[in-house]
DRENRO-476586 format. One line per field, with one value per residue (C-alpha): x, y, z; residue number from 0. Coordinates in Angstrom, 2 decimals. Layout:
<sites>
east = X; ...
north = Y; ...
up = Z; ...
nr = NUM; ...
</sites>
This chain:
<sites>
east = 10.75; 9.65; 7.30; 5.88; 5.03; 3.81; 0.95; 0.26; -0.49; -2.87; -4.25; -4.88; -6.33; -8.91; -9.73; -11.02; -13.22; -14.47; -15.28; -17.51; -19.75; -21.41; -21.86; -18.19; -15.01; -11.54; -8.39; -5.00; -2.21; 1.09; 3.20; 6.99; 8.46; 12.14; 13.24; 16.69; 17.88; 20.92; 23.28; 21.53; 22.91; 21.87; 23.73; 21.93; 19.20; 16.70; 15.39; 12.56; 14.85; 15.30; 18.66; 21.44; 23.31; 22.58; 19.79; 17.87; 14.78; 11.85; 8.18; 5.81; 2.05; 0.71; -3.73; -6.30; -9.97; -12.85; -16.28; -19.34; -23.09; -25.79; -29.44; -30.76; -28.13; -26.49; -22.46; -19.98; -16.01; -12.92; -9.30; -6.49; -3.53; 0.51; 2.80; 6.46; 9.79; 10.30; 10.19; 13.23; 14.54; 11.73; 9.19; 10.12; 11.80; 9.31; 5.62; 4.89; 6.75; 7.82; 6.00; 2.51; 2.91; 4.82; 1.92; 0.15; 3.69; 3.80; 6.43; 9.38; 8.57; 6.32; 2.80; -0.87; -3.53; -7.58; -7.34; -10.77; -13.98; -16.89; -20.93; -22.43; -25.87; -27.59; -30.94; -32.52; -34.24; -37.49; -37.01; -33.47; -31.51; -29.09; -25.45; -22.91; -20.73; -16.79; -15.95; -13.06; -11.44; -13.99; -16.36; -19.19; -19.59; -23.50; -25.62; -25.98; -29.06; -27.34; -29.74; -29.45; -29.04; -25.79; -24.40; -21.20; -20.17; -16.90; -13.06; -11.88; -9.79; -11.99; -9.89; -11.90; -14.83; -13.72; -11.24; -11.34; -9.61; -9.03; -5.31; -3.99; -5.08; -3.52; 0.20; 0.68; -0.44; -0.43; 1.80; 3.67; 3.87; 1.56; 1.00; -0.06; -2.40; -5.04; -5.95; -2.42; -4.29; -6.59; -5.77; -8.16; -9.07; -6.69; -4.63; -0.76; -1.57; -4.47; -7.24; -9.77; -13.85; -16.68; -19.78; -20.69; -24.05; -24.02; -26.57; -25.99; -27.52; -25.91; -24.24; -24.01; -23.52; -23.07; -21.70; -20.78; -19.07; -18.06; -15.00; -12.73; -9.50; -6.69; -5.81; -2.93; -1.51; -0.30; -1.26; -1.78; -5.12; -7.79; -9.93; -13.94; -14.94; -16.58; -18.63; -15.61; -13.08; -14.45; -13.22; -16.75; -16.39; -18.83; -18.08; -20.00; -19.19; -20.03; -19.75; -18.79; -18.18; -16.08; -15.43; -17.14; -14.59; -15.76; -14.59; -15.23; -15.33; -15.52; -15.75; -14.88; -15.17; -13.58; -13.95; -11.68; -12.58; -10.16; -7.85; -5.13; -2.38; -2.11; 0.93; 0.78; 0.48; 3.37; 5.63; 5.51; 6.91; 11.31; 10.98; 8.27; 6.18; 3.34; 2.01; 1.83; -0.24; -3.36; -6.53; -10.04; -11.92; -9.85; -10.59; -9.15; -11.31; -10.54; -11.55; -10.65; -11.39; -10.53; -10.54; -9.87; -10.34; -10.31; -8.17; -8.94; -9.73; -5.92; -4.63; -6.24; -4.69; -5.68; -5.84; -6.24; -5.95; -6.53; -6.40; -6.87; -6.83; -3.09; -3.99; -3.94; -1.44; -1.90; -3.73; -3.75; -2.19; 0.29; 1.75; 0.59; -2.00; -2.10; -1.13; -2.03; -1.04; -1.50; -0.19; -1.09; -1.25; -1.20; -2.59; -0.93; 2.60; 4.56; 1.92; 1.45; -2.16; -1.80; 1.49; 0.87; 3.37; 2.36; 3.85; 2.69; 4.22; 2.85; 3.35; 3.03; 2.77; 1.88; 0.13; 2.20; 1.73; 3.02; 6.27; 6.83; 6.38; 8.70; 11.53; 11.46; 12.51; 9.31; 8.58; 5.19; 5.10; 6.70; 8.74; 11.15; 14.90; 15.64; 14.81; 13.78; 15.57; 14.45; 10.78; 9.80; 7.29; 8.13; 8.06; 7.56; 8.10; 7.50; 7.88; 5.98; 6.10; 4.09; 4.88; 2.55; 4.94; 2.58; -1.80; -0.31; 2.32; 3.26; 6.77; 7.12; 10.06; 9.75; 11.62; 10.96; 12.72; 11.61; 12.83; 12.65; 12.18; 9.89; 9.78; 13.72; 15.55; 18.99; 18.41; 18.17; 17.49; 15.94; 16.26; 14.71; 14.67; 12.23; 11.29; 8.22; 6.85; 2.94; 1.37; -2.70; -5.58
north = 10.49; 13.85; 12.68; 10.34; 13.06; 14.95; 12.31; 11.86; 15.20; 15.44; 12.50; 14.64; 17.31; 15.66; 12.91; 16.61; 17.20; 13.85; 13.76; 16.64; 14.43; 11.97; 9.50; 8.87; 7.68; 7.83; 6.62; 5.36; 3.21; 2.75; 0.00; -0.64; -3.89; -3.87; -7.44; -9.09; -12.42; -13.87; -16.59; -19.92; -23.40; -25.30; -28.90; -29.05; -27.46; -27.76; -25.36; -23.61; -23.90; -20.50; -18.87; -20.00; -16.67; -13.62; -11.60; -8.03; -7.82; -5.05; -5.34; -2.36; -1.72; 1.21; 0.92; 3.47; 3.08; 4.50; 3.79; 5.36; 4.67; 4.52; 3.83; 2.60; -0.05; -0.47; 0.52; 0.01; 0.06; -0.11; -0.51; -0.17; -1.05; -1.00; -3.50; -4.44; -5.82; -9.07; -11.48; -13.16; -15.45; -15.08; -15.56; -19.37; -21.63; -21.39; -22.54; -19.54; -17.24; -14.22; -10.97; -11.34; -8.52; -11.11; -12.62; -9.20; -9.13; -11.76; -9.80; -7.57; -5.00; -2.24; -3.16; -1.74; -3.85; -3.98; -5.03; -4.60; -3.80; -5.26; -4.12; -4.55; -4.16; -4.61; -5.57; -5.02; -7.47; -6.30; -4.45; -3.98; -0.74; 0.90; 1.12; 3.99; 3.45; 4.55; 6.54; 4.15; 1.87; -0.01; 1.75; 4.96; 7.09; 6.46; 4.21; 0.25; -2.45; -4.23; -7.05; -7.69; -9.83; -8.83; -9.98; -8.79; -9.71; -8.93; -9.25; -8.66; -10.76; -13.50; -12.71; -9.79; -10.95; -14.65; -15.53; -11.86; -11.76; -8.56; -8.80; -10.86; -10.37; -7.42; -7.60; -3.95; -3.01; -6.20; -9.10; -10.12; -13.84; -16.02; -18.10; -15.67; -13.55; -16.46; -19.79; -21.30; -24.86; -22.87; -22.88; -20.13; -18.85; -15.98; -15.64; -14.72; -11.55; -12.67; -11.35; -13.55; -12.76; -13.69; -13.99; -13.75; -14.05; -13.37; -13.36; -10.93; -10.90; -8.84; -11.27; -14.00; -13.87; -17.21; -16.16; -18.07; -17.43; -19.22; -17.83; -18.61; -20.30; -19.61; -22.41; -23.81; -23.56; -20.08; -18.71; -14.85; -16.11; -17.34; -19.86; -18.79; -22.78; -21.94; -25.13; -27.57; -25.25; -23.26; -23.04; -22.84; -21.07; -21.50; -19.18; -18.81; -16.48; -15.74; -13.04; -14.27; -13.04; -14.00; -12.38; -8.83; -9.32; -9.24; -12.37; -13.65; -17.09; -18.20; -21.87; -22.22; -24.78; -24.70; -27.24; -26.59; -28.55; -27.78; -29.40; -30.84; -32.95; -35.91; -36.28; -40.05; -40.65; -38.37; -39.93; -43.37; -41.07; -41.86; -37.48; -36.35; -33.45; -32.96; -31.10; -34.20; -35.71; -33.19; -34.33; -32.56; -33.10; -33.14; -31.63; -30.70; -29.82; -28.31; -27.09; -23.48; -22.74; -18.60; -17.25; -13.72; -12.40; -9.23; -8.89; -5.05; -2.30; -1.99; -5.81; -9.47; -12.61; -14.49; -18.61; -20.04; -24.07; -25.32; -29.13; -29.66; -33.18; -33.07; -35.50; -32.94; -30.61; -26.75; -24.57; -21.01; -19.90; -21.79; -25.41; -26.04; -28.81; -28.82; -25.48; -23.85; -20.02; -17.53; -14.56; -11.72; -7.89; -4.88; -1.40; 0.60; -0.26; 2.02; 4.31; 5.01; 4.57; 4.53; 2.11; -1.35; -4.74; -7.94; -11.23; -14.69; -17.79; -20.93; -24.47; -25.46; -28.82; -31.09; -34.43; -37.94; -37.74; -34.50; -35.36; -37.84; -36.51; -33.40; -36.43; -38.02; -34.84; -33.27; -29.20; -27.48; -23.69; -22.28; -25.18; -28.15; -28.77; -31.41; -34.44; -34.29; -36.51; -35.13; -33.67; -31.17; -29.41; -25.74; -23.27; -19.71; -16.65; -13.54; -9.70; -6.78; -3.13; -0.70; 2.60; 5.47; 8.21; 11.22; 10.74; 9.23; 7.31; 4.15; 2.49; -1.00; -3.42; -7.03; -9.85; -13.37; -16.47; -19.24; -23.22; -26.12; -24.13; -25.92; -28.80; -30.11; -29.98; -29.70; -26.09; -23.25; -21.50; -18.14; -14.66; -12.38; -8.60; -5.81; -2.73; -1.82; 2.20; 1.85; 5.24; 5.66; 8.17
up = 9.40; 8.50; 6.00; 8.74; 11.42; 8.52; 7.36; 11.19; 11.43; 7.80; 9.32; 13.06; 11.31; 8.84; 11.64; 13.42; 10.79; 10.56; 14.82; 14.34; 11.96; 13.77; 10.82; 10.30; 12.18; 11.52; 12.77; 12.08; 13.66; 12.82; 14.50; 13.88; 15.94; 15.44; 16.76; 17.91; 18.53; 19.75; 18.48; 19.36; 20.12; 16.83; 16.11; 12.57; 10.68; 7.91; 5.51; 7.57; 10.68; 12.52; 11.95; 14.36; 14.20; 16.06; 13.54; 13.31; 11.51; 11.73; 10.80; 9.67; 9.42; 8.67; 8.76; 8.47; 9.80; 7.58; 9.43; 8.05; 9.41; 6.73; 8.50; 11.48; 13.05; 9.80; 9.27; 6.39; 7.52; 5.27; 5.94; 3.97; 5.49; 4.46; 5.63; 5.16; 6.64; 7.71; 11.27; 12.27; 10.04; 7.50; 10.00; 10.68; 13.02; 16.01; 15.81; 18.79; 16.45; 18.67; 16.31; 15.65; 13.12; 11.07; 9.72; 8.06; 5.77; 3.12; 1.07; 3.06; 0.24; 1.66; -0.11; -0.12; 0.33; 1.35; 5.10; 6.08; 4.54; 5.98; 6.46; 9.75; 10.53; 13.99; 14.86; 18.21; 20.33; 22.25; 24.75; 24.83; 26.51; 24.66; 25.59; 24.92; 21.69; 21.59; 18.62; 18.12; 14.98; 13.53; 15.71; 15.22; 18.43; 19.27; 20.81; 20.37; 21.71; 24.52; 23.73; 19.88; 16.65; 14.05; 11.14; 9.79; 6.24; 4.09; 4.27; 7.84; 10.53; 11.73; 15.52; 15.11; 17.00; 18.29; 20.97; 22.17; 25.48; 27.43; 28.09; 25.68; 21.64; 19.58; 19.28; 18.42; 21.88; 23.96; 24.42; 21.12; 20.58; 18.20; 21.13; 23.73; 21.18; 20.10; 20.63; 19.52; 17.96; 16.32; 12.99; 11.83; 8.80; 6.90; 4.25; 4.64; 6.01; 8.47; 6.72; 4.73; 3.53; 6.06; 7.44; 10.91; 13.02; 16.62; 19.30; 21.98; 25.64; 28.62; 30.27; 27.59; 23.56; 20.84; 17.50; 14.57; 11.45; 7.87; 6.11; 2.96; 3.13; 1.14; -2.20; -0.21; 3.31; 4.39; 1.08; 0.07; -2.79; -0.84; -2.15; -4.02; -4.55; -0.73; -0.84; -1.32; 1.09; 3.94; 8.05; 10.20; 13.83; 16.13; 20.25; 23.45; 25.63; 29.26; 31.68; 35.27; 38.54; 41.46; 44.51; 42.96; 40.18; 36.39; 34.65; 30.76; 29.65; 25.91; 24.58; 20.66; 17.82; 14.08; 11.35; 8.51; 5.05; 1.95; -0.32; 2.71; 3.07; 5.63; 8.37; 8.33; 4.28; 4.15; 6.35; 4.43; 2.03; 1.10; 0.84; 2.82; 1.49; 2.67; -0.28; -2.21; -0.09; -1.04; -1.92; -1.56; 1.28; 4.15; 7.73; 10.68; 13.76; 17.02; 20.23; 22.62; 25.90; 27.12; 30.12; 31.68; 35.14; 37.04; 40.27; 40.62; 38.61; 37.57; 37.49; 35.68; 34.96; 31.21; 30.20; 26.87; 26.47; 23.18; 20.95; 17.39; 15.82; 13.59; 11.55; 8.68; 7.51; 9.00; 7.08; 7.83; 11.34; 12.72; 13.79; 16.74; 17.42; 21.02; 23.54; 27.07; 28.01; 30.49; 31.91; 34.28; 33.40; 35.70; 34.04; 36.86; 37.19; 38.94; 39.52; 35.55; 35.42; 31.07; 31.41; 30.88; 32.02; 30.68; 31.60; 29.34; 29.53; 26.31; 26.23; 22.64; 21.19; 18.19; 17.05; 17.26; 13.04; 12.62; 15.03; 13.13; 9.94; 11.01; 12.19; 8.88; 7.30; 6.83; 6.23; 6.99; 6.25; 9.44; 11.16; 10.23; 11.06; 8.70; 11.24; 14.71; 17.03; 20.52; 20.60; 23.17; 24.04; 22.77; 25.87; 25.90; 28.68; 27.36; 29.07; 27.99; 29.18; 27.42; 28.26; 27.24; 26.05; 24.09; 23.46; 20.22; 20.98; 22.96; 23.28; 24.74; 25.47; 25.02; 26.27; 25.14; 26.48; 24.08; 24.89; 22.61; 19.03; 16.43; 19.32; 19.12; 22.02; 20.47; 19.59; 20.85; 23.58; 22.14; 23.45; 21.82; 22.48; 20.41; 20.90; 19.69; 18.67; 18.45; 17.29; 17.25; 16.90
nr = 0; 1; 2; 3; 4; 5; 6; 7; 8; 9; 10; 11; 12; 13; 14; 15; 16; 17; 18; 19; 20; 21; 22; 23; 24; 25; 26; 27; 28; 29; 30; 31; 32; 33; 34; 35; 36; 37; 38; 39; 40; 41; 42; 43; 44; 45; 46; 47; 48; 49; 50; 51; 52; 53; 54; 55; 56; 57; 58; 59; 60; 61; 62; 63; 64; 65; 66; 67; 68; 69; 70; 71; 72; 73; 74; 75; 76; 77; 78; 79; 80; 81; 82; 83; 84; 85; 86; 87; 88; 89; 90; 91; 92; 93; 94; 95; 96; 97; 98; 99; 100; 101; 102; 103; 104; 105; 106; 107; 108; 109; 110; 111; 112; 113; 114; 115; 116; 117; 118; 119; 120; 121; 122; 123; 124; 125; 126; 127; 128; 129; 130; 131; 132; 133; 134; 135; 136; 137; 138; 139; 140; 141; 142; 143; 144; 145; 146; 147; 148; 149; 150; 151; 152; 153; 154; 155; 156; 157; 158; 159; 160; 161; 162; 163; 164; 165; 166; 167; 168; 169; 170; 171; 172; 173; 174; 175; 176; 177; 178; 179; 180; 181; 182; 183; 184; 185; 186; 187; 188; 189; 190; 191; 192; 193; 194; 195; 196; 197; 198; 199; 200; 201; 202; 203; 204; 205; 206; 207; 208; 209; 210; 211; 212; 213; 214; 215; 216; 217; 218; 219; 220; 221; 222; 223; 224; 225; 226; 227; 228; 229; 230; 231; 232; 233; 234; 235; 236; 237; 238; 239; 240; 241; 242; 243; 244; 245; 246; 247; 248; 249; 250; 251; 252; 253; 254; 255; 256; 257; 258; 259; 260; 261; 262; 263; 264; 265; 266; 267; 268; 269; 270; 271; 272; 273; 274; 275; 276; 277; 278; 279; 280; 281; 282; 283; 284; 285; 286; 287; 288; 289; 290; 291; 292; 293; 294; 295; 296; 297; 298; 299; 300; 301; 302; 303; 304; 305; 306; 307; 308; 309; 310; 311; 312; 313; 314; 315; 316; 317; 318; 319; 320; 321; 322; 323; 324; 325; 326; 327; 328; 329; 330; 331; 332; 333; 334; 335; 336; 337; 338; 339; 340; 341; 342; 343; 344; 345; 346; 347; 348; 349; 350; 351; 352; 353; 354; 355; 356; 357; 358; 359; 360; 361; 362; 363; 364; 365; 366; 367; 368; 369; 370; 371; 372; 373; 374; 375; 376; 377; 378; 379; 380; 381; 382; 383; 384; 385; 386; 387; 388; 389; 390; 391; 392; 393; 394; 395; 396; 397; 398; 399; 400; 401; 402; 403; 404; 405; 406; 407; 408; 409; 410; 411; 412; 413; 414; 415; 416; 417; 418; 419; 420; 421; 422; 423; 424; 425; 426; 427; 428
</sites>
């Protein structure tokens, strides 16, 4: 612990130095989720089914945030980022898995790896204003066009800059789940850790923006190597976005599309299978498409509510986030509870789903890389509450009980339900 408070402070001190040069930013964050779950009803399970006991597990990620700005509306950023520890049960046994820390871990051994690092450059359209800049991560203090053209290339999270949503998108500060943090049928582009190499284009306007992006996938599903053969295996995203106003109130509506072409395996071929594995089922070629729709909006300056709805085809096997092929969410946040005007409760409930092929792949015995029981007997749609209180304790430091309540895990009715508690120490500057 000592040694912690000791980099945080190295860290305070150069990021000092750094704030008085207007070229450069600096930060760091540090966010440890310890987790708990208690015994759960389970009948039978399968290899990837979550544990039935009650279980303690603790995730880790440690990132710093190197910006630099080189010329006129140009920026190069790198992260490097440690993570270690483990989710409950290895991270498996619920498709809305319950840390979304979980999935920047890959090994439980503490490991150092390139997060981020990624050039930006801006060009402005004529006539545009300029609009104030936050020195924050991944950002320069300064001034950028309101109206404007960018294109972002390298390794970075494609969530980055698609299926942004005001309340509910960064689990080290927001609500937790997999489910209540993206698009839950969008099965986007990253390896095991979330991160994969990109390119992105958007078009910006003040009240509207369209981006698209093209990105690597990883050689099989939920793997750490991502995939160079980019003309035979790539995930294409394609987002509008609106501003919108009702009653006075800001609102923000985005409408996203993904096509995913790589080397996949195929739910129904499998299940004709005496074992099913879906891995032997592979050929090159295969896609899987899918549709978003997210929506946030203001009640008052301290309160908004969220909606995400989301389908994908499940014909295919999933790729790279999570199974889930079908899934709704919402939720409601208040930025002043209790008169704490840097508090923060969240509440998100999910309704999760998946394809008739991949049920019935899953009930003859099937596995994908985060879910399956063995057989499936009773499907069910797999329901989610989840409680979030963020409580600003220091300028650095954040502390935030979560409750989740989860129904139906991986879809079978005969197990479960979940409760799971964490407490989770978020540290930035």
């Amino acid at each position: 612990m000592k040694k912690v408070f000791l980099i945080i402070i190295c860290l305070s001190i150069v990021e000092i130095s750094f704030a008085q040069n207007k070229n450069w930013s600096l930060h760091f964050q540090q966010t440890v989720i310890p987790q708990h779950k208690l015994a759960i009803t389970a009948p039978y399970a399968g290899e990837f089914s979550l544990s039935d006991t009650a279980e303690t597990q603790t995730s880790l990620t440690t990132t710093i945030y190197l910006g630099r700005r080189l010329w006129k509306g140009a920026a190069v950023f790198y992260n490097p980022e440690l993570a270690g520890g483990s989710g409950l049960s290895q991270a498996r046994g619920i498709a809305g898995f319950s840390n979304g820390e979980c999935f920047r871990i890959g090994n439980p051994s503490p490991t150092i790896y390139t997060a981020r690092l990624f050039f930006r450059q801006d060009f402005a359209l004529a006539d545009s204003p300029n609009e104030k800049e936050e020195d924050a991560m991944n950002s320069i203090a300064g001034e950028r066009p309101v109206n404007r053209f960018s294109v972002i290339v390298g390794k970075f999270s494609i969530a980055d800059f698609f299926d942004n949503n005001s309340y509910a998108h960064d689990p080290r500060t927001q609500l937790m789940n997999w489910a209540l943090m993206a698009n839950g049928a969008w099965d986007y582009p990253a390896n095991t850790r979330g991160y994969t190499w990109n390119l992105v284009a958007e078009y910006v306007r003040e009240n509207w923006a369209i981006r698209a992006a093209t990105s690597l996938v990883p050689t099989f599903a939920n793997g750490p190597t991502l995939n160079s053969d980019w003309a035979n295996n790539q995930s294409n995203t394609l987002e509008y976005e609106r501003s919108t106003k009702i009653g006075g109130k800001e609102g923000k509506l985005r409408l996203l599309a993904f096509r995913t072409t790589t080397y996949m395996g195929n739910y129904e071929i499998a299940t004709k299978m005496a074992n099913p594995d879906i891995a032997a089922t592979r050929v090159n070629g295969r896609t899987k498409y899918g549709f978003g729709v997210n929506y946030e909006q203001e009640l008052s300056a301290q309160s908004g509510i969220f909606f995400r709805g989301s389908w994908n085809d499940g014909q295919n096997e999933t790729w790279a986030f999570t199974e889930i092929d079908h899934a709704v969410s919402g939720g409601y946040v208040n930025r002043n509870p209790f008169n704490r005007k840097e508090d923060v409760f969240s509440l998100g409930v999910a309704l999760n789903g998946i394809s008739t092929q991949h049920r019935n792949y899953l009930a003859k015995g099937g596995y994908g890389f985060i879910i399956g029981d063995g057989k499936l007997p009773n499907y069910a749609l797999e329901s989610i509450l989840e409680l979030n209180y963020a409580a600003k304790i220091t300028d650095w430091l954040t502390i935030s009980p979560d409750y989740q309540f989860i129904i139906n895990p991986a879809y079978n009715s005969d197990r479960g339900p979940v409760h799971a508690f964490a407490l989770r120490f978020h540290s930035e500057f």
